[in-house]
N, C-alpha and C positions, 0 to 999 in steps of 0.2 A: 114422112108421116106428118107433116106441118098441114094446119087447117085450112081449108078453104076460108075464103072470105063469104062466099054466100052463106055457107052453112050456118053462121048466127052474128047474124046483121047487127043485132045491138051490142052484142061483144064488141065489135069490132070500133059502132060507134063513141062506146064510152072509152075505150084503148085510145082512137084518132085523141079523142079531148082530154086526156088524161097530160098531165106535164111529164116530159123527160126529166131524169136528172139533172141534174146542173150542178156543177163544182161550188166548190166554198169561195170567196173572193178568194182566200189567203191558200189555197190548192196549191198554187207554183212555190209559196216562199217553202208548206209543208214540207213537198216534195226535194228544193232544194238543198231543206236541211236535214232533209234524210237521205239525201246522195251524200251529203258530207259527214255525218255520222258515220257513215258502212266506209268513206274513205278511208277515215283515222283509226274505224277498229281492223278497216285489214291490213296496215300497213305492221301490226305485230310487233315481230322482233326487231325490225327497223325502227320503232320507235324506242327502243331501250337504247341505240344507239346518238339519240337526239345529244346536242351540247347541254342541254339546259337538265340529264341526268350522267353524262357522260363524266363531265367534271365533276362536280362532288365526287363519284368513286371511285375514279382514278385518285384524288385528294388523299381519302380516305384509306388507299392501295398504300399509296407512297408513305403515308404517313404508319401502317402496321410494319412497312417494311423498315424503315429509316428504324424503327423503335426496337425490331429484332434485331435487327445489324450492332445496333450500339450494344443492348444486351450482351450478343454474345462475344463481342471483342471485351465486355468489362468481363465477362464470365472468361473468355481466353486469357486477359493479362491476368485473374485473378490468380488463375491454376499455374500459371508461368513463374508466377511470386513464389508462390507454395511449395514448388520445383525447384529452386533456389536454398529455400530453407529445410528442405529435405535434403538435398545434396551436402550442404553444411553440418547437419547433422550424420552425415554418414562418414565425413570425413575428420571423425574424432577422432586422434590418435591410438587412444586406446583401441579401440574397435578395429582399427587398421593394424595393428601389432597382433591384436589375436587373432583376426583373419592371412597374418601373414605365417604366425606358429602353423594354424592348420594347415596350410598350403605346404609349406615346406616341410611338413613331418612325413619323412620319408618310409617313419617305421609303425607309422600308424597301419593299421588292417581296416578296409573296406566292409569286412565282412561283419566287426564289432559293433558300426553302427547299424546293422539291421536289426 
C-alpha cells in the first residue's frame, strides 16, 4: 500500500530536497562506549571475582577466622585450668573419707534414702 510517485508530485518533490539524517561526528565513539558499558555490566558475578575485590575479602576471611581460633583455644585452656582446680578440690580428704563411709556401709538401706 506504498504511494505512487505520480499521485503527488510535490510531496515527492519536497521529500527528493529534504536532508537525510546524518550521525553526530562523535556517533562511533557514542556507540563504542556503549558497547563497553553493556560489556562490564554483563560480565555480573565474574566481576566479584576480579583481584582488585577478591583480596581485601579473603583478608578480611583470614583475619575473623585467625581471631575465632585464638578466642577459642584461650576460652579452651581457660576451662582446662578450672578443671584442674575442680579436681583439687574434690580431692580433699575429708570429702574422700565420707564418700568412702557411704560406700562401704554395708548396713545402710537403699530404701531410707527415698
Amino acid at each position: 500500500m506504498g504511494m505512487n510517485r505520480d499521485e503527488d508530485p510535490q510531496l515527492w518533490d519536497l521529500l527528493s530536497r529534504s536532508k537525510g539524517p546524518t550521525p553526530s561526528p562523535f556517533f562511533a565513539r557514542n556507540v563504542v562506549r556503549g558497547v563497553r558499558s553493556q560489556s562490564e555490566m554483563g560480565q555480573g558475578l565474574l566481576a566479584w571475582f576480579s583481584p582488585r575485590r577478591l583480596v581485601p575479602a579473603l583478608s578480611a576471611t583470614a583475619v575473623v577466622a585467625i581471631t575465632a581460633f585464638t578466642f577459642q583455644m584461650l576460652h579452651h585452656q581457660a576451662r582446662s585450668s578450672q578443671r584442674g582446680f575442680a579436681s583439687a578440690e574434690i580431692q580433699d580428704s575429708e570429702l574422700v573419707a565420707d564418700l568412702d563411709v557411704l560406700v562401704n556401709d554395708d548396713d545402710s538401706d537403699d530404701t531410707l534414702l527415698l
